[in-house]
C-alpha positions in Angstrom: 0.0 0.0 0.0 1.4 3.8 -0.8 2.3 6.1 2.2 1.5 10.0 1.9 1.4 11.4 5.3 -1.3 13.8 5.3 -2.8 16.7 7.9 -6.7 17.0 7.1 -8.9 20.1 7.6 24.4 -1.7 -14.1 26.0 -3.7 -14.1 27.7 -4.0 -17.7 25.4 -7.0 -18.5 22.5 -6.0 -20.4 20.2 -8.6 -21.4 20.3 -10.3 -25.1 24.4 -9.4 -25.4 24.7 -12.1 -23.6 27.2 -14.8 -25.8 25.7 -17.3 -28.1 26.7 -19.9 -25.6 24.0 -19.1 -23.0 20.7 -20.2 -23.6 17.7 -17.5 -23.3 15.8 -16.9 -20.2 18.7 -18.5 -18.2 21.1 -17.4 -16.0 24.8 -17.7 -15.8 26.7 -18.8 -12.6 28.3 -15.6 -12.6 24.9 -13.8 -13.0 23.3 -16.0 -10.1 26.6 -15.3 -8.0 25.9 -11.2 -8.5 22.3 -11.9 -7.5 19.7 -11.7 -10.7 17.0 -13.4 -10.8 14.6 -13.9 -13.7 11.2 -12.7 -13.8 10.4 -14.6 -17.0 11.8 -18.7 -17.2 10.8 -18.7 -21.2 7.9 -21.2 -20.9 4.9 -19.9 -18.7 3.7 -16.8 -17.2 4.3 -17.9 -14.2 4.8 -14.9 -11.4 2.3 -12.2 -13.5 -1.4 -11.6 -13.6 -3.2 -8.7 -14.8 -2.8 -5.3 -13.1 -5.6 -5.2 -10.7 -6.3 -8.5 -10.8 -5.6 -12.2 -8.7 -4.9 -13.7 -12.4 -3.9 -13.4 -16.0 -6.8 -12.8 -17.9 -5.9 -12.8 -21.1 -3.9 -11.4 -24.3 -0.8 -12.9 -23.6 1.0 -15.7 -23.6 4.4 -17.4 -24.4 5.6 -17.8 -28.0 8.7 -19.2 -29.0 10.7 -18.7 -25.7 9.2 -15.1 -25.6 6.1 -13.3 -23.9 4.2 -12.1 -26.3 1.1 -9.3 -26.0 -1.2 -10.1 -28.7 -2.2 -6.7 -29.5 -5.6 -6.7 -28.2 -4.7 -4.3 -25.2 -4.9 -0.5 -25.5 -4.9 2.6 -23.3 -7.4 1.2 -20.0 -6.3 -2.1 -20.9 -4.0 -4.8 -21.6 -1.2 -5.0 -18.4 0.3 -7.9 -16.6 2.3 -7.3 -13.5 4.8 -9.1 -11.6 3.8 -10.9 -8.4 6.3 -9.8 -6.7 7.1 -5.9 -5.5 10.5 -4.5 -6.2 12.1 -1.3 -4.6 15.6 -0.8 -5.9 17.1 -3.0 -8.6 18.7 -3.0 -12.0 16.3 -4.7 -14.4 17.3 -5.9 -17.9 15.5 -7.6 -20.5 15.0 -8.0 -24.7 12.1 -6.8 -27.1 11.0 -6.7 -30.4 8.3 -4.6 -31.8 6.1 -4.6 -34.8 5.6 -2.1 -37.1 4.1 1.2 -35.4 3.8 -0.8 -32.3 3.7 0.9 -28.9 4.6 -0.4 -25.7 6.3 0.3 -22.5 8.0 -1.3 -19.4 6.8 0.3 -15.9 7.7 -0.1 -12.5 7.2 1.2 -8.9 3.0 0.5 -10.0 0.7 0.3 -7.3 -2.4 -1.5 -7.5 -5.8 -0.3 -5.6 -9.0 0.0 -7.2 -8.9 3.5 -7.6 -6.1 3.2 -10.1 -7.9 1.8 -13.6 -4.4 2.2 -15.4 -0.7 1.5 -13.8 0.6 4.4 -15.5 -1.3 7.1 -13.0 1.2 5.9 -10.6 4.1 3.7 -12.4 7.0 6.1 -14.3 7.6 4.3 -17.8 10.3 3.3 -19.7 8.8 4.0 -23.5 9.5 1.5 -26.2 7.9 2.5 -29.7 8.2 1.7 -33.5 7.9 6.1 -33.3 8.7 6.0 -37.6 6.3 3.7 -38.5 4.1 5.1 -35.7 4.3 8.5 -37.3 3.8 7.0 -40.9 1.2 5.0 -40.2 -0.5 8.0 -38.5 0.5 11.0 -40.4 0.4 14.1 -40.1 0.4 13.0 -36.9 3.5 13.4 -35.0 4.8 12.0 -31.5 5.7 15.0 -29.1 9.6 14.5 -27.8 8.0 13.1 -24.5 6.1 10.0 -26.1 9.6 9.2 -27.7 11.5 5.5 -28.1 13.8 5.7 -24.6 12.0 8.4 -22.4 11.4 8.6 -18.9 7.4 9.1 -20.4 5.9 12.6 -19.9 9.7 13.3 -17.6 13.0 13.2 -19.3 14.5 12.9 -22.7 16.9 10.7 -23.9 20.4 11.9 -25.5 19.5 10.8 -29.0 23.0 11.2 -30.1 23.8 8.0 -27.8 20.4 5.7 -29.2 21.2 2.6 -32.0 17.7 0.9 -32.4 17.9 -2.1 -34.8 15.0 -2.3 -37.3 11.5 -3.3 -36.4 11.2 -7.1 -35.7 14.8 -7.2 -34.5 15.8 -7.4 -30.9 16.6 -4.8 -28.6 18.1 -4.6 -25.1 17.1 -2.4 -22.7 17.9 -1.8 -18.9 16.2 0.4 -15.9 18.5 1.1 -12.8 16.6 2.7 -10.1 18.6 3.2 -7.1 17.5 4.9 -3.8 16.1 7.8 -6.3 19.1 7.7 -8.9 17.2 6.4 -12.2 18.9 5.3 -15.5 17.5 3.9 -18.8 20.0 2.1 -20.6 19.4 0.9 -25.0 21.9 -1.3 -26.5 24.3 -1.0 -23.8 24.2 2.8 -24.3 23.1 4.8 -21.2 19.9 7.7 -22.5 18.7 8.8 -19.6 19.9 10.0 -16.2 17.9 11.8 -13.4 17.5 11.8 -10.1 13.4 11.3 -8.7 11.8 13.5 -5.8 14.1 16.7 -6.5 12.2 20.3 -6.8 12.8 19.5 -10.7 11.4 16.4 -10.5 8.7 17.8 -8.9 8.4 20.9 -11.7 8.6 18.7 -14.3 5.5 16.6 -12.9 3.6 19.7 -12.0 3.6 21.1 -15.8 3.1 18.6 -18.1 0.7 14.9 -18.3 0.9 14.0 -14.4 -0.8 17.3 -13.1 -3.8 15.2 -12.6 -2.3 12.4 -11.4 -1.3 13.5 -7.9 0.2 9.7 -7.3 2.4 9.5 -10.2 6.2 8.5 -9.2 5.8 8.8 -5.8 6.0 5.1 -4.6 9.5 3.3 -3.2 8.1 0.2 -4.3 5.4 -1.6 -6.7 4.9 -4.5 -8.9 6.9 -4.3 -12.3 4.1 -3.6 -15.5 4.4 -4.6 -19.2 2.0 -2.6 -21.6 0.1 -4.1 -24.2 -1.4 -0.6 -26.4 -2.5 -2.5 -29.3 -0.4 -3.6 -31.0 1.8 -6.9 -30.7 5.2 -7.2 -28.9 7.7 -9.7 -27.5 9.8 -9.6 -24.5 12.3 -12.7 -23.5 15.4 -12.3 -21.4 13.9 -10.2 -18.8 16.4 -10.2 -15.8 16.2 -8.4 -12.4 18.7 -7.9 -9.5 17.6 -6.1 -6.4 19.8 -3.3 -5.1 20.2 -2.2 -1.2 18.0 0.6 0.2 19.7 3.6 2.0 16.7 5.0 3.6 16.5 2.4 6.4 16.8 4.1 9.4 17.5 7.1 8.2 15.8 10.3 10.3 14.0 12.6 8.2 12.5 16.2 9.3 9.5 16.4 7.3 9.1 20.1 8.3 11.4 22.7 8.2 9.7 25.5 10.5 10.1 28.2 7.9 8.0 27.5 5.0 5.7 24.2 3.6 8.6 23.2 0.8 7.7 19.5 0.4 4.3 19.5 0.7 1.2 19.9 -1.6 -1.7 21.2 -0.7 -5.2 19.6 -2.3 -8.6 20.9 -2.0 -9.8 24.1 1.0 -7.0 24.3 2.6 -4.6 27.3 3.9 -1.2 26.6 5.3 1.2 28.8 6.6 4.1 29.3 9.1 3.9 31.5 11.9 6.4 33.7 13.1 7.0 30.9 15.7 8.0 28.5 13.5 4.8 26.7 13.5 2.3 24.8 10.8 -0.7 26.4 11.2 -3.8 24.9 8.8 -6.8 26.6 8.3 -10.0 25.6 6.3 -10.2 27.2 3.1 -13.3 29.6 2.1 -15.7 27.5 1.2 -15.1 25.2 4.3 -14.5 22.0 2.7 -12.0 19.8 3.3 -8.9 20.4 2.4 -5.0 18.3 3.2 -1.6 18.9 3.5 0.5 16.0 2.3 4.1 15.2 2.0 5.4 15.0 -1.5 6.9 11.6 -1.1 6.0 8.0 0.4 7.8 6.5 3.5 7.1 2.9 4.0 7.8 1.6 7.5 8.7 4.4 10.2 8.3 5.9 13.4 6.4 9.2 13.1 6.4 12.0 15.9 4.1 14.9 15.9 3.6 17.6 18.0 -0.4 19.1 17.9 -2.1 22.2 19.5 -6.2 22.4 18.3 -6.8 26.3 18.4 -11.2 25.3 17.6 -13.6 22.9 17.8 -13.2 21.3 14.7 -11.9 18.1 12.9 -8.5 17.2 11.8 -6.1 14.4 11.6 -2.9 12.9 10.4 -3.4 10.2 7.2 -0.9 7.7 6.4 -1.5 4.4 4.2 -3.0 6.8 2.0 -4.2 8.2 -1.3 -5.0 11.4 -3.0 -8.0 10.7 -5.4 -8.5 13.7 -7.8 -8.4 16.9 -6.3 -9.3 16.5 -2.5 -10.3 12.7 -1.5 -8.2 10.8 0.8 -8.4 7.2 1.2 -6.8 5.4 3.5 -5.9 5.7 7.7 -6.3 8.6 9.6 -5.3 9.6 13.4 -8.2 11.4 14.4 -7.3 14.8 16.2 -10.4 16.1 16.9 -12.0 17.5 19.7 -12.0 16.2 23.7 -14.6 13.1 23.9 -14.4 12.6 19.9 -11.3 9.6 19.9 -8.1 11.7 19.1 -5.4 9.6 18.6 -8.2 6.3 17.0 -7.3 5.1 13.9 -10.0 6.0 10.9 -10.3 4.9 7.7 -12.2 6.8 5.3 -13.9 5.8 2.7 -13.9 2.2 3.4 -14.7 0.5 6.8 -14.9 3.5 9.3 -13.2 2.9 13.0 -10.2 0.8 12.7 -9.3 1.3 16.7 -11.3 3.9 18.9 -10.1 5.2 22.3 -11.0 4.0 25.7 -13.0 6.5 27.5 -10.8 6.7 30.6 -8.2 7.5 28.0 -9.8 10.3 26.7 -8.7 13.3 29.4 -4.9 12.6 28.1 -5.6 15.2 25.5 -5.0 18.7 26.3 -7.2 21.1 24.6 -5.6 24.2 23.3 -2.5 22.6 24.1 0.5 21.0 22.8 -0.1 17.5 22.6 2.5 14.5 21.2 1.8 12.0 18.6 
């Protein structure tokens, strides 16, 4: 499940380079000594389903030693995922398109049912035929962003360093993501470079195809995605090797007392910082609920808080959450609400209601109009 906190009111081996000697779908003794694992062993589909879904319902299958997507998929359809979640890895693996075909590899995808599609909150390594796309559909033309290589709707390749063999020829590509650092790799050539959750990342997410898709990039982990758009594709070799995280125990200050940098705001809300050094939120004018949430996800973790309720009204800290459209959270909420009213119970909105409600000899440990610890 994604974490928002929320306040209410490669290696040099790339895959299909390997030598002629090694057998697709397989692993070397040196590669299984370094750790890789494969995510495809070139006869079933065992380990993926369908995004959203408990199996594979259809459109692909395996071919020939490859997995192939029939074609049948399109834009709201036509996804298989991996079983398995993956955080930080380097993840290598072969394709081959046909002619205009479109189709991508995605990771860091979380599945809930208010995601239809993986790409709302999975970045996307972009793999497209984009001449035959753009002669097949001229005068239609693919903007730089929709591009063979990108970091889709993000970052741009260096074209100068991208060799593509033909259509119906294989290619290798490679995604590192590490702690944040993010590389997409072509035929042993590295394209793209960035680092995720910077104010540019940030910028770049804000003014272009993910402004309304509040969740987009902001997972540490998700299932791994491949995209069938309609048109048929192959993948084979496809080789993953998880990579230590650095975050583990790591303290993090998610406010810095002088302004709200790293936060959004969604819906009524007003947030400021008193000359105190202090988070004050206020409803907006049409009093209707509004949240402050932190720009990225954090997993497992020890949160402190410090509160001080200057009215009578309702408030609360979300974690395990979502931002739905504009100003819906789902997901569980610390109540901070008035004396008698459960501050401190756990609430899940938009789902199941109470989780965990306080005792009612426990209720005079709040202070009212007081600082109180979380």
């Amino acid at each position: 499940m994604k974490k928002i906190i929320t306040i209410i009111a490669a290696s040099a081996m790339v895959a299909g380079l390997a030598s002629c000697e090694q057998k697709p779908n397989t692993l070397s003794s040196a590669e299984k000594a370094e750790g890789w694992q494969l995510l495809f062993d070139g006869e079933t589909l065992n380990g993926w389903r369908s995004f959203n879904a408990p199996e594979l319902l259809g459109g692909w299958s395996v071919v020939d030693g490859c997995i192939q997507a029939s074609g049948e998929g399109g834009d709201a359809s036509g996804y298989i995922v991996t079983d398995k979640k993956y955080s930080n890895f380097e993840l290598v693996w072969d394709w081959k398109l046909t002619y205009a075909g479109n189709s991508g590899m995605l990771y860091h995808v979380v599945e809930h049912p208010k995601f239809s599609v993986p790409y709302v909150t999975g970045p996307e390594y972009q793999l497209i035929d984009s001449e035959g796309w753009e002669e097949k559909y001229a005068p239609a033309k693919l903007a730089d962003w929709q591009n063979i290589g990108v970091d889709y709707a993000m970052h741009l390749p260096d074209y100068e360093k991208m060799h593509i063999n033909p259509v119906g020829e294989w290619n290798s590509s490679k995604i590192v993501y590490d702690n944040g650092h993010v590389e997409h790799w072509l035929n042993g050539e590295k394209i793209v470079e960035f680092e995720a959750w910077t104010d540019d990342w940030f910028a770049r997410k804000a003014s272009g195809k993910w402004t309304m898709a509040p969740e987009y990039g902001l997972a540490h982990k998700g299932v791994i995605c491949l995209q069938d758009h309609g048109y048929p594709a192959s993948f084979r070799n496809i080789k993953i090797k998880e990579l230590p995280s650095t975050s583990a125990g790591k303290e993090v200050s998610l406010f810095n007392g002088t302004d709200t940098h790293g936060w959004e705001a969604f819906g009524e809300i007003k947030a400021s910082v008193t000359k105190d050094g202090e988070l004050l939120i206020e409803s907006g004018d049409k009093n209707a609920y509004g949240y402050l949430a932190t720009r990225e996800y954090y997993d497992d973790f020890d949160l402190t808080a410090e509160f001080k309720q200057l009215a009578n009204g309702n408030s609360g800290l979300f974690f395990r959450s979502i931002i739905e459209g504009e100003a819906k959270v789902n997901g569980w909420q610390v109540e901070v609400a008035p004396k008698g009213q459960d501050t401190a119970g756990i609430f899940e909105s938009y789902g199941r209601g109470w989780l965990a409600q306080i005792d009612d000899e426990k209720e005079n440990v709040l202070k009212p109009r007081d600082w109180n610890t979380i």
